[in-house]
C-alpha positions as CSV (number, residue, x, y, z in Angstrom):
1,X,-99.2,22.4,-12.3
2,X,-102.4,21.0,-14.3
3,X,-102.1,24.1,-17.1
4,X,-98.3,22.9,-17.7
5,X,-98.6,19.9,-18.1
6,X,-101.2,20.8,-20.4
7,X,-99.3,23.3,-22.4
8,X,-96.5,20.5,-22.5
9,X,-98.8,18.1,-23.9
10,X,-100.0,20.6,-27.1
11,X,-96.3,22.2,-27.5
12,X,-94.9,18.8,-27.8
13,X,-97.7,17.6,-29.9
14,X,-97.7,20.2,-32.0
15,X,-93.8,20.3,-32.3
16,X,-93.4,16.3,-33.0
17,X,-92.9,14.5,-35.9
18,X,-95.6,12.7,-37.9
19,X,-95.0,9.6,-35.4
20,X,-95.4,11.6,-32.6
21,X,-99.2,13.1,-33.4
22,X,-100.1,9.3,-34.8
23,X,-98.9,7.9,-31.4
24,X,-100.6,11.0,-29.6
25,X,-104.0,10.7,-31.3
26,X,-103.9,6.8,-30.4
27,X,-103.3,7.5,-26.8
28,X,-105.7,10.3,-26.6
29,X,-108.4,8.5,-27.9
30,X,-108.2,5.6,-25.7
31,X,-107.7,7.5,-22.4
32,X,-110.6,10.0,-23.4
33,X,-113.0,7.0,-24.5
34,X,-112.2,4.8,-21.5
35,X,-112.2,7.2,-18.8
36,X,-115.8,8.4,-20.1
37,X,-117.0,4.8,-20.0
38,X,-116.1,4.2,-16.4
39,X,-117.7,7.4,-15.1
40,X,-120.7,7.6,-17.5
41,X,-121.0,3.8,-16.2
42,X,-121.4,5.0,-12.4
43,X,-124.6,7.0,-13.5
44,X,-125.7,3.5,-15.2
45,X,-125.8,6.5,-18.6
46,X,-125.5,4.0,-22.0
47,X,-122.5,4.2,-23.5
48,X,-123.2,2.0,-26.8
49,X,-122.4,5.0,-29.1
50,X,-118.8,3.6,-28.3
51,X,-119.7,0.8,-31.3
52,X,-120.2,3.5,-33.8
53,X,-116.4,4.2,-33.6
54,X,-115.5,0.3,-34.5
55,X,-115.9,-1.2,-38.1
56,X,-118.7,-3.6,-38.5
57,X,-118.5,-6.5,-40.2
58,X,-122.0,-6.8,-41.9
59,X,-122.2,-4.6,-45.2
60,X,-125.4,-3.1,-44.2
61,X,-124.6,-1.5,-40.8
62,X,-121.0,-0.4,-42.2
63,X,-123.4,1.7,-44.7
64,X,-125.0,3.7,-42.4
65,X,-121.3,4.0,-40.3
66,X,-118.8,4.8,-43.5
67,X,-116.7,6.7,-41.1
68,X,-116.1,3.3,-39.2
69,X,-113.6,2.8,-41.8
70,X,-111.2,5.4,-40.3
71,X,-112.2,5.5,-36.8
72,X,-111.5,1.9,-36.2
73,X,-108.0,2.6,-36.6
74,X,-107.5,5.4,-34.3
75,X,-109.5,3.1,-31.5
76,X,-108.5,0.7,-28.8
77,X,-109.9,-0.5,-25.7
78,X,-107.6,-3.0,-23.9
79,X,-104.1,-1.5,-22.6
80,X,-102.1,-4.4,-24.3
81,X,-103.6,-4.1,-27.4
82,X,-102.8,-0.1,-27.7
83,X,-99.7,-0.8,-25.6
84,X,-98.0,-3.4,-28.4
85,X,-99.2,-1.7,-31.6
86,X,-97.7,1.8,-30.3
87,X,-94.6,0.1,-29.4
88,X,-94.6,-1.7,-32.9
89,X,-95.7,1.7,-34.4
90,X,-93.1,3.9,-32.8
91,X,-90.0,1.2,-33.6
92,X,-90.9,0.8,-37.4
93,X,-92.3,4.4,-37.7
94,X,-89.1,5.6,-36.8
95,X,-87.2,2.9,-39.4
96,X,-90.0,4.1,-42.0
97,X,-88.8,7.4,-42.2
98,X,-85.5,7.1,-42.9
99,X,-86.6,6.0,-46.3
100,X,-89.6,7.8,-46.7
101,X,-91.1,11.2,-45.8
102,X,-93.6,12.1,-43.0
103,X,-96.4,12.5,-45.3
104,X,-95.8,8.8,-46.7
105,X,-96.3,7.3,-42.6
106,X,-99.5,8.9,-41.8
107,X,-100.7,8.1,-45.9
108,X,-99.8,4.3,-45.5
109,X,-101.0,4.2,-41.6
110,X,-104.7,5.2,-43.4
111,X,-104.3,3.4,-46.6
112,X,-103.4,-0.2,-44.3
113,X,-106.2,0.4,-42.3
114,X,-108.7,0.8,-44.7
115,X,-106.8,-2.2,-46.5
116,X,-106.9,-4.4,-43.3
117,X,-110.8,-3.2,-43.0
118,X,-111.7,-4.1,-46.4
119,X,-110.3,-7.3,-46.3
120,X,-111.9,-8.0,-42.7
121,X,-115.6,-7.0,-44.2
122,X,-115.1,-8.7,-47.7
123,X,-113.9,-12.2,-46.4
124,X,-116.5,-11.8,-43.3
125,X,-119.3,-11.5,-46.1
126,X,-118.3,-14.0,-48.7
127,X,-116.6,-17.2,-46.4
128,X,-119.1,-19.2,-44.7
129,X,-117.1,-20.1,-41.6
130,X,-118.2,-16.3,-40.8
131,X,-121.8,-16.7,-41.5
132,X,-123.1,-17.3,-38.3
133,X,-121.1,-14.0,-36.7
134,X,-121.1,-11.6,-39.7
135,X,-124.1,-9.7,-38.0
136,X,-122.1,-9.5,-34.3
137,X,-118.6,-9.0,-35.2
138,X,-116.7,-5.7,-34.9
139,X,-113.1,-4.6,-35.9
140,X,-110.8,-1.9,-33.7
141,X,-107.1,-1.1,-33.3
142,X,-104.4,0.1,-35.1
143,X,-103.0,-3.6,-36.0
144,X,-103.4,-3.5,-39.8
145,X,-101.9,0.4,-40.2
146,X,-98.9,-0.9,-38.1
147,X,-98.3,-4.6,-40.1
148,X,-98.6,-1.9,-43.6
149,X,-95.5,0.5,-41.5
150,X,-93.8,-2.7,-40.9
151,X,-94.3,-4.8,-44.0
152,X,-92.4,-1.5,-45.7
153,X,-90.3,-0.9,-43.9
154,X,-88.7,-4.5,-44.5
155,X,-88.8,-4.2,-47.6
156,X,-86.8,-1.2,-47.7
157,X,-84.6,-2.7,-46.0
158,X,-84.6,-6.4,-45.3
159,X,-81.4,-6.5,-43.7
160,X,-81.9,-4.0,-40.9
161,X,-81.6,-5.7,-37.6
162,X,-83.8,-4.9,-34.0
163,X,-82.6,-5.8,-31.4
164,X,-85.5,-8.2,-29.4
165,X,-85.6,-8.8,-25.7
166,X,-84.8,-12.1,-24.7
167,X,-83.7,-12.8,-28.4
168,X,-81.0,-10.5,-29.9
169,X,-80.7,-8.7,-32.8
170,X,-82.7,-9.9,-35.6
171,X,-83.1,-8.5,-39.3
172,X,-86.6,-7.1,-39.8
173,X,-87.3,-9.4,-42.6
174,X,-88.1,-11.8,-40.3
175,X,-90.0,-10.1,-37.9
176,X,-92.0,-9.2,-40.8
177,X,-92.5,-12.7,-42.2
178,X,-93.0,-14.4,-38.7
179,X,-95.9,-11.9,-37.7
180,X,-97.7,-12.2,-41.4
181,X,-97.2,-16.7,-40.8
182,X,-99.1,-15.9,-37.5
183,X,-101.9,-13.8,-38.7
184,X,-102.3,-17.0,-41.5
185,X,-102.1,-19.5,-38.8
186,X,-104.4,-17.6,-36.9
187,X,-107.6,-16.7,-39.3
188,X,-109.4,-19.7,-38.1
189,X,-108.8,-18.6,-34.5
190,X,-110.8,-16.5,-32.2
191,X,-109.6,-12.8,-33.5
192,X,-110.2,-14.1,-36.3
193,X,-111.7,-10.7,-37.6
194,X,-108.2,-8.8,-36.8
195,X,-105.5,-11.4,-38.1
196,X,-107.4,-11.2,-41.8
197,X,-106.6,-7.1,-41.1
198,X,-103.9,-7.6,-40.8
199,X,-103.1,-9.5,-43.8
200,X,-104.8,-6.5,-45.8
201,X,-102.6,-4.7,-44.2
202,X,-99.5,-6.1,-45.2
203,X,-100.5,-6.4,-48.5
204,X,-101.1,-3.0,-48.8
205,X,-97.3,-2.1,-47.1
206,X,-96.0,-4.4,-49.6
207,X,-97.3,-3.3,-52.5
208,X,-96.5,0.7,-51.8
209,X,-92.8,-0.3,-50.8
210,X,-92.5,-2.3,-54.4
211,X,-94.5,1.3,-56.1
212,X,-92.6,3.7,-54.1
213,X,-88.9,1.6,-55.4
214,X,-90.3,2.0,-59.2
215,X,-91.5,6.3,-58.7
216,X,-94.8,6.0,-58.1
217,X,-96.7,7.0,-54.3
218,X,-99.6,4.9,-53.9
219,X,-100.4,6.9,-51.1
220,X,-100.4,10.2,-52.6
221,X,-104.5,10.8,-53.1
222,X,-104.4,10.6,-49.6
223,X,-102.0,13.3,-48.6
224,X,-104.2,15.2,-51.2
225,X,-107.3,14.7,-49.4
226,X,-105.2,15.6,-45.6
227,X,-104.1,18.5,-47.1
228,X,-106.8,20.1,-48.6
229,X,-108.7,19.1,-45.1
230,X,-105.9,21.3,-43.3
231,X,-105.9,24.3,-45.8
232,X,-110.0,24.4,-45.2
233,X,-109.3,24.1,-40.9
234,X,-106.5,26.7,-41.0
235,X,-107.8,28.8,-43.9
236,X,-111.5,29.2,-42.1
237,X,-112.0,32.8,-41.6
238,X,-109.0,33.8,-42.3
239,X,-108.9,36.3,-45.0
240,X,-107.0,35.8,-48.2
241,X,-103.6,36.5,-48.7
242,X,-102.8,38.5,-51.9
243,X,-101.1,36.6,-54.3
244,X,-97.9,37.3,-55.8
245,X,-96.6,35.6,-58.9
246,X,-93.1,35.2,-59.6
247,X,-91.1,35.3,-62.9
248,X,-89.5,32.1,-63.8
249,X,-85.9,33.4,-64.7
250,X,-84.7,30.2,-66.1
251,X,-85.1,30.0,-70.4
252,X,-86.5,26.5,-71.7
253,X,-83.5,25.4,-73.2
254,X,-82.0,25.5,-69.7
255,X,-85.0,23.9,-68.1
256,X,-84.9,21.0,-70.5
257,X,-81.2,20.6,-70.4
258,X,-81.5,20.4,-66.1
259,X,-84.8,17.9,-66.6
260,X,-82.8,15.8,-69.1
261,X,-80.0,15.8,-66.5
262,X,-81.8,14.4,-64.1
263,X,-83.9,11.8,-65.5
264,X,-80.5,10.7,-66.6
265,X,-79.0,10.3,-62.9
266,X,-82.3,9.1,-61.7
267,X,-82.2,5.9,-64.5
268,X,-78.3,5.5,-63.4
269,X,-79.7,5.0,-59.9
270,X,-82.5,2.8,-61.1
271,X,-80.0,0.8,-63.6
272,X,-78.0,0.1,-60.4
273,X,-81.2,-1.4,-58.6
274,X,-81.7,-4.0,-61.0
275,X,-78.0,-4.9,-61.5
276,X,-77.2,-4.8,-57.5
277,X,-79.8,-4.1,-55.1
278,X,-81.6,-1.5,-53.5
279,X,-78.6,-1.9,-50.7
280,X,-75.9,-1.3,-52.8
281,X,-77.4,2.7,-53.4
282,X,-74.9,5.4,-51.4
283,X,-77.0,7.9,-49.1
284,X,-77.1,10.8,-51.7
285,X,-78.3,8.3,-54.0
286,X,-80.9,7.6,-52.1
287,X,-81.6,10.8,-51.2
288,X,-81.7,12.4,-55.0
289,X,-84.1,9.1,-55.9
290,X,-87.1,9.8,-53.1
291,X,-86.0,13.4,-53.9
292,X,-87.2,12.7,-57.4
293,X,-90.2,10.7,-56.1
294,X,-92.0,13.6,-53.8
């Protein structure tokens, strides 16, 4: 019973989407990390080597923890808190990539959580209300990879409507806006620490969305960086594959003519942006302009 549940687990892990191993990594994390607390804690066995995983706040500890900066993200200790950002994660992951690949989610999940955790540390440093605290306080939690995921996503399309419980549907522009007005009301507050992460993280979702409209992946040096991780893991001691090189059959006059072609339907699409909206695109234009992007 325990081995197929287990091979469940790994075939579904390693069969899901991008969402699904983000979601998967979150859980597993959090159930591995707390249940180690709670039986390392009946042996009275110190289990501070937990705060290594968070981000600091002060710039000197965060230099001898740089991988803080990714770990935080990845790391939750209350249910609730893992509970809403998954739930936020899986309904505007699955929104996200309708627009955008799988490489772009887990790219933008890591480049708004080291947005969020910049702009926790910087404003901790430099605005005195944090004085007092910048030597004690710690970041965790997915919160500013999600708000990134979600700022997108609205911009991609504002119009798209969720449906809420108790509320209705409601278009995801204003989900967006509503939860970036709390995090600003809320700086000054307790969490303090997270609500500025999340502003970094929403800044950083905006600001890909706006690049990714004009051509240009913000996000691509770190798919670069992932990739080249997983070619070393899979590619260790594995011997290499021969090579074999393949004749280009196409002449340059055709090449150039099928280039010119289609940097003249990508501008139409473009043209068609600026004159009516992003909305007013058909699916296979869409399609051949994020084609044209990745």
């Amino acid at each position: 019973m325990r081995g197929e549940i287990k091979e469940e687990l790994i075939e579904s892990f390693k069969n899901g989407t991008t969402l699904t191993k983000l979601i998967y990594i979150n859980l597993g994390v959090f159930l591995v990390i707390s249940i180690a607390q709670a039986l390392l804690g009946l042996f009275n066995v110190n289990t501070e080597w937990v705060d290594s995983l968070m981000l600091p706040a002060q710039v000197s500890t965060f230099a001898h923890r740089p991988w803080s900066i990714l770990t935080y993200m990845f790391f939750h200790k209350s249910f609730i808190h893992i509970l809403f950002n998954l739930l936020m994660l899986y309904w505007f992951g699955k929104l996200f990539m309708q627009y955008c690949s799988q490489h772009d989610l887990v790219g933008l999940y890591i480049l708004g959580g080291i947005a969020g955790g910049a702009t926790y540390i910087i404003a901790f440093n430099l605005l005195p209300k944090f004085a007092p605290v910048v030597g004690l306080s710690m970041l965790l939690g997915a919160s500013a990879s999600v708000m990134a995921i979600t700022i997108a996503t609205a911009v991609f399309a504002p119009n798209q409507t969720m449906r809420l419980v108790l509320i209705g549907d409601v278009k995801i522009k204003w989900i967006a806006l509503v939860s970036v007005l709390i995090s600003l009301m809320q700086i000054n507050a307790e969490n303090a620490g997270g609500e500025l992460a999340h502003i970094g993280g929403a800044i950083a979702g905006y600001i890909f969305a706006i690049e990714y409209k004009k051509g240009k992946n913000i996000t691509d040096w770190i798919n670069n960086i992932l990739h080249r991780a997983a070619n070393l893991i899979h590619g260790a001691g594995r011997k290499p594959k021969m090579k074999v090189s393949h004749t280009n059959m196409e002449s340059d006059q055709e090449y150039n003519y099928r280039k010119k072609q289609e940097n003249d339907e990508i501008d139409k699409i473009l043209d068609k942006i600026k004159s009516s909206g992003y909305e007013s695109l058909s699916d296979d234009e869409k399609g051949k302009l994020f084609g044209k992007k990745r």
